[in-house]
C-alpha positions as CSV (number, residue, x, y, z in Angstrom):
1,X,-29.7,-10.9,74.4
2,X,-26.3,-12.0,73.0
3,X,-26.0,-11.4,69.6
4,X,-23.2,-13.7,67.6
5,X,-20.4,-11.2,67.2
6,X,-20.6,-10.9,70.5
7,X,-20.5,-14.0,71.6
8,X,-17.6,-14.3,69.3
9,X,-15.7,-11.9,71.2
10,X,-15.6,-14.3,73.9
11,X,-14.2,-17.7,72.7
12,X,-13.9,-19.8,76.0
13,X,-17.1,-18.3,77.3
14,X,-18.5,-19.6,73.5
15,X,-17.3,-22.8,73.7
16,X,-18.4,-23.5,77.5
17,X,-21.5,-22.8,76.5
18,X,-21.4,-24.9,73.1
19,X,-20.1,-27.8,75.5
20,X,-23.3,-27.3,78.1
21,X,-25.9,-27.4,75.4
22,X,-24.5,-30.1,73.5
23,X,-22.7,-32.0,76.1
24,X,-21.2,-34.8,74.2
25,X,-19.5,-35.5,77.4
26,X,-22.3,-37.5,77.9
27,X,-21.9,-40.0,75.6
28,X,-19.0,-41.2,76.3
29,X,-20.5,-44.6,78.4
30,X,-22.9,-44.9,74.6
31,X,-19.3,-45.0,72.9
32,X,-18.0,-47.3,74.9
33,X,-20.9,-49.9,75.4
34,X,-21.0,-49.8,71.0
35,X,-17.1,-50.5,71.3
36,X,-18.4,-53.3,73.5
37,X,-20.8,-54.7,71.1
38,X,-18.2,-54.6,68.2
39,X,-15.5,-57.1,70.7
40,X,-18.8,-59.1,71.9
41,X,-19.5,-60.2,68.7
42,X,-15.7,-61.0,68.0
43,X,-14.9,-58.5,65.2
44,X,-13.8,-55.2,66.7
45,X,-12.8,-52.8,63.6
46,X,-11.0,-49.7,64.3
47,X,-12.5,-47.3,61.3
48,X,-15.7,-48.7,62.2
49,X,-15.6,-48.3,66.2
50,X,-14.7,-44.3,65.3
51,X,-16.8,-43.4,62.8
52,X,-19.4,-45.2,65.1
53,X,-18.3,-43.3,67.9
54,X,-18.5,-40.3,66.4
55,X,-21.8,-40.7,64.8
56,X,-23.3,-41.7,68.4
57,X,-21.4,-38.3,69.9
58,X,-23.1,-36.1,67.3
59,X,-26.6,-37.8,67.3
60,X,-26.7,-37.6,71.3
61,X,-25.2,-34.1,71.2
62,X,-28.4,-33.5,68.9
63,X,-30.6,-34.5,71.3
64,X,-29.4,-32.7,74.0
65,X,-30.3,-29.7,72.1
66,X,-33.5,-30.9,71.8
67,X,-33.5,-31.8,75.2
68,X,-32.4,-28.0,76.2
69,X,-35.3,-26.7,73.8
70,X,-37.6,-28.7,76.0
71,X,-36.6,-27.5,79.4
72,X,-36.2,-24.1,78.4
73,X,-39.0,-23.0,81.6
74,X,-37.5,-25.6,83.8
75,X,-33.9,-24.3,83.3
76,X,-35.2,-20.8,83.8
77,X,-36.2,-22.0,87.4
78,X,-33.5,-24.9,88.3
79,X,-30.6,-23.5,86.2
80,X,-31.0,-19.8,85.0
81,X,-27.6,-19.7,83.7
82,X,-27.7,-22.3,81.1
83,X,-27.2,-21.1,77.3
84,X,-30.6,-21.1,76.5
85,X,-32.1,-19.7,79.9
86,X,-29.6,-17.2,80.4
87,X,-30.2,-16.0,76.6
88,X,-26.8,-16.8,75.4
89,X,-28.3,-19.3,72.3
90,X,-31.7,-18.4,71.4
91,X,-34.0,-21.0,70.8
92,X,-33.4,-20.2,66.3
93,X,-29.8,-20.6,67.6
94,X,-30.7,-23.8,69.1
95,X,-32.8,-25.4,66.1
96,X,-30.0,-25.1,63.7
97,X,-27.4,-26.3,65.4
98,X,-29.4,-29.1,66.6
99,X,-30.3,-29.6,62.6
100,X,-26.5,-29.6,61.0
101,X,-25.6,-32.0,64.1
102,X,-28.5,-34.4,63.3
103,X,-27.4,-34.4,59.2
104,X,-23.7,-35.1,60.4
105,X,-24.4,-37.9,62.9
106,X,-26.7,-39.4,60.1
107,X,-23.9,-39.2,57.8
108,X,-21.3,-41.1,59.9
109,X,-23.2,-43.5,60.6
110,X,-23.8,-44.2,57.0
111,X,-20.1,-44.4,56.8
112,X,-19.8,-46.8,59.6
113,X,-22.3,-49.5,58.7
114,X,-25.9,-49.5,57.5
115,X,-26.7,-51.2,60.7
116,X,-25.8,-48.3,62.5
117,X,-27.2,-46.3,60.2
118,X,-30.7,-47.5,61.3
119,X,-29.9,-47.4,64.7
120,X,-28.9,-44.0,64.4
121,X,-32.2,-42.7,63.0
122,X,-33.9,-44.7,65.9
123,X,-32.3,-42.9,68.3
124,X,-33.0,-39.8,66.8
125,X,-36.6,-41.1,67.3
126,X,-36.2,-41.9,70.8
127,X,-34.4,-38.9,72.4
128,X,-37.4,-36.8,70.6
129,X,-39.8,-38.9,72.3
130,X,-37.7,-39.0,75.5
131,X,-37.7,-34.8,75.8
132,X,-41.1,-34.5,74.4
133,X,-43.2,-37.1,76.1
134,X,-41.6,-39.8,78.7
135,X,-38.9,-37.6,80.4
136,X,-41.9,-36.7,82.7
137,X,-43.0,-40.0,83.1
138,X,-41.0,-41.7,86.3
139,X,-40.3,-45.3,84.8
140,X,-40.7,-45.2,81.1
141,X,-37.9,-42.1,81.4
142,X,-35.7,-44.9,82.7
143,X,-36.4,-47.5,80.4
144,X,-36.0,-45.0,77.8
145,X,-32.7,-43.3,78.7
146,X,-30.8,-47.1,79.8
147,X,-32.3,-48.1,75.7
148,X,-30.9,-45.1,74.0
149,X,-27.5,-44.9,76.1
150,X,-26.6,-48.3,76.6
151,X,-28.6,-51.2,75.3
152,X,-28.9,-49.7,71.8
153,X,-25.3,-48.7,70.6
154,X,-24.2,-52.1,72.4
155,X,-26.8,-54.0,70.3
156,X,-25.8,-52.0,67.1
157,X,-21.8,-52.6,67.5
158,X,-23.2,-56.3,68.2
159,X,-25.5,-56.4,65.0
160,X,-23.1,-55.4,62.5
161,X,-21.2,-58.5,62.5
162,X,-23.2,-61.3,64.0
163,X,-26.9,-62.4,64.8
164,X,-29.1,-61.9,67.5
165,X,-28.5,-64.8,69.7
166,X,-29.2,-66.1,73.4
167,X,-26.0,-64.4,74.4
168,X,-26.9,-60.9,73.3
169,X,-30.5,-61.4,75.2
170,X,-28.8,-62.0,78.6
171,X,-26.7,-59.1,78.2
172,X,-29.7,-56.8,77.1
173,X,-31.9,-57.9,80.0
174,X,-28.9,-57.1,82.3
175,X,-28.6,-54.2,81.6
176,X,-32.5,-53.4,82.0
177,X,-32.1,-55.2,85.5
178,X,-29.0,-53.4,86.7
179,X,-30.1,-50.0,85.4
180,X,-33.3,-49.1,85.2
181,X,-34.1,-48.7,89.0
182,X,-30.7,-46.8,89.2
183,X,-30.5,-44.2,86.6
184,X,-33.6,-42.1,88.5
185,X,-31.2,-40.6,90.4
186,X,-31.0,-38.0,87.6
187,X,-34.3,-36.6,88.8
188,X,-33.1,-35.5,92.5
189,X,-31.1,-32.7,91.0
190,X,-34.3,-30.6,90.0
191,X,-37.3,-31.4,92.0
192,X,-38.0,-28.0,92.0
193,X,-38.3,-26.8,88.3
194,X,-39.6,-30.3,87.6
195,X,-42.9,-30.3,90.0
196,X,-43.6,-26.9,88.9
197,X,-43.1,-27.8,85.1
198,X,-45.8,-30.5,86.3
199,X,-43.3,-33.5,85.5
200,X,-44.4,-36.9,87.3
201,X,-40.7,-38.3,88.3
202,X,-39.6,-40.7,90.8
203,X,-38.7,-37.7,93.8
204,X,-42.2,-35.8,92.8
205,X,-44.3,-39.0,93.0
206,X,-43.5,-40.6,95.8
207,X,-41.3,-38.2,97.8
208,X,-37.2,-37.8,97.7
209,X,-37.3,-39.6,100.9
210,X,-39.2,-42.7,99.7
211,X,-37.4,-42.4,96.5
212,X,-34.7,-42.8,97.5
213,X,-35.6,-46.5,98.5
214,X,-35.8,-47.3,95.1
215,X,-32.9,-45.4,93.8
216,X,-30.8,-47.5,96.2
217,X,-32.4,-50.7,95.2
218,X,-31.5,-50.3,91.8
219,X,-28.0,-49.4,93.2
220,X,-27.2,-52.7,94.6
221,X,-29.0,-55.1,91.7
222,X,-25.6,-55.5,89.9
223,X,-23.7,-56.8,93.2
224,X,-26.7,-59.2,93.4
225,X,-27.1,-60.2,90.0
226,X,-23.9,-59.6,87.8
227,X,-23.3,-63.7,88.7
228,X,-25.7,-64.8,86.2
229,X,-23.7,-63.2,83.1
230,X,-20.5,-64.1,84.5
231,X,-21.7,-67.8,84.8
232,X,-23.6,-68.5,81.7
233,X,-21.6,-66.5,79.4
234,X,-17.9,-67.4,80.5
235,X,-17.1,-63.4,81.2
236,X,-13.2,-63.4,83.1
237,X,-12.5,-62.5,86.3
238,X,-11.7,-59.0,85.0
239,X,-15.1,-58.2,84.3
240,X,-16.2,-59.6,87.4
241,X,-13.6,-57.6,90.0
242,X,-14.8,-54.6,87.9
243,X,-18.7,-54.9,88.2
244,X,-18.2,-55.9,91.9
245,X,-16.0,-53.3,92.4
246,X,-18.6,-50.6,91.1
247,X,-21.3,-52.4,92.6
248,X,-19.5,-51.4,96.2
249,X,-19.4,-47.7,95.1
250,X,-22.5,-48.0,94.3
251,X,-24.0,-49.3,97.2
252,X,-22.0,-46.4,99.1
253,X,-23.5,-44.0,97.1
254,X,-27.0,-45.2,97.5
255,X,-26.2,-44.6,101.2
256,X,-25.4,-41.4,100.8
257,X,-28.8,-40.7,99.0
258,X,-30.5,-42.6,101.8
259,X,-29.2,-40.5,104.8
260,X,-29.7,-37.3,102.6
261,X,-32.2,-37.2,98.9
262,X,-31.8,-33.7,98.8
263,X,-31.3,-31.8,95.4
264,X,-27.4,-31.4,96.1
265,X,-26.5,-34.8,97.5
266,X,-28.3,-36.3,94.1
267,X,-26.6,-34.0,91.4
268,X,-23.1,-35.1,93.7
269,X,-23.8,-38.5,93.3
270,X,-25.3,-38.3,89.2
271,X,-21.9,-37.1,88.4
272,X,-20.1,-40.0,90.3
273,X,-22.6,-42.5,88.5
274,X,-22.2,-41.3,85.1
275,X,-18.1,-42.7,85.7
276,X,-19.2,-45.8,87.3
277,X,-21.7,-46.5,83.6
278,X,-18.5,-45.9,81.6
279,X,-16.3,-48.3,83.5
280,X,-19.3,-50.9,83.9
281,X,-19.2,-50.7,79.9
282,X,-15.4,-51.2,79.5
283,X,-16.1,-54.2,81.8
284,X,-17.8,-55.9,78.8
285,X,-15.0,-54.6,76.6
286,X,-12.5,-56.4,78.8
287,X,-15.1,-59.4,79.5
């Protein structure tokens, strides 16, 4: 529909629409929570937290391609103007891209460490298996997207210059607790496209209404639980008032969705949560 010299023609229209089918926006809270993993473990190196950084921005921005690729019939229902269901990238457009991206991210990370080398290639892995398989799949989408955006770059900024110890295992399973349950408000935005694309999620399963419930569970966990890190790994104060400070917004939030699970209210509040993951991460950086 849009062939390149005309889409040329139109640099900010160009580059919106680079920016919404890469969105590396988004991986902003995986920066941070590898920046985390680097100061956790003691040895935070500048050349390594950037060229880690941006190996984690490219690989993600990669994946989002992907990810785009996949929901190509469910865009053309929830979000007809997006590059690829509007016909502004075609799908050639699309592969290519997402190809050069996943060669560079491979290549920074080989610059950063070899540690995050192989973490990089695994979550190549995973964000394929997310878009082609458990993004439909209510829980194991979850536990999939809290793995790839924060438990594994924290883990990999951790790895490069110390061990896996008891103090990395409490962090990883708090994260699991804390987020899980609460990054399924990413599914209230597109009930629509998503039942008729057949996918099973959290709103489709057991109703937006009912959903809801859990969504706001998972919502409150870190206001209940972020005690047991502080505790038995000496965190300061800082990273306390920050988690509990969240963890109030949160727990608004989560009211919000209660009173009203509608597609609107949820895409509302998933931009508001996307903020509060990056400033729970600098929590640990500050810890």
């Amino acid at each position: 529909m849009f062939g390149f010299e005309k889409r040329l023609e139109y640099p900010l229209v160009f580059f919106r629409n680079l920016m919404e089918i890469t969105m590396p926006n988004r991986a902003f809270s995986s920066c941070i929570s590898f920046s985390a993993g680097l100061i956790l473990a003691g040895h935070f190196a500048l050349e390594t937290a950037l060229l880690g950084a941006m190996a984690i921005i490219t690989t993600y921005s990669s994946q989002a391609i992907y990810n785009n690729i996949k929901d190509i019939d469910g865009d053309k229902v929830n979000s007809s103007d997006r590059p690829l269901a509007s016909g502004f990238f075609s799908v050639s457009d699309a592969w290519i891209l997402m190809g050069i991206l996943v060669v560079l991210g491979i290549c920074l990370a080989y610059l950063a460490s070899p540690v995050v080398l192989i973490a990089n290639m695994f979550g190549v892995v995973l964000g394929i298996i997310y878009s082609a398989y458990t993004k439909s799949r209510c829980f194991l989408s979850y536990i999939t997207l809290v793995s790839t955006h924060l438990v594994l770059p924290l883990v990999t900024g951790y790895l490069i210059f110390k061990a896996f110890d008891v103090e990395l295992l409490i962090i990883i399973l708090f994260i699991y607790a804390s987020e899980v349950l609460a990054i399924s408000i990413k599914d209230y935005k597109d009930v629509k496209g998503d039942k008729e694309m057949g996918m099973q999620t959290l709103p489709i399963v057991m109703s937006p209404k009912k959903a809801a419930m859990v969504t706001f569970t998972g919502f409150c966990i870190p206001l209940a639980i972020v005690w047991l890190p502080w505790t038995f790994l000496g965190l300061s104060l800082l990273f306390l008032a920050i988690y509990l400070t969240t963890g109030l917004v949160r727990y608004f939030l989560g009211l919000m969705l209660l009173r009203n699970p509608s597609s609107a209210v949820g895409a509302e509040i998933l931009k508001k949560f996307r903020y509060i993951l990056m400033l729970q991460m600098l929590a640990w950086c500050l810890s």
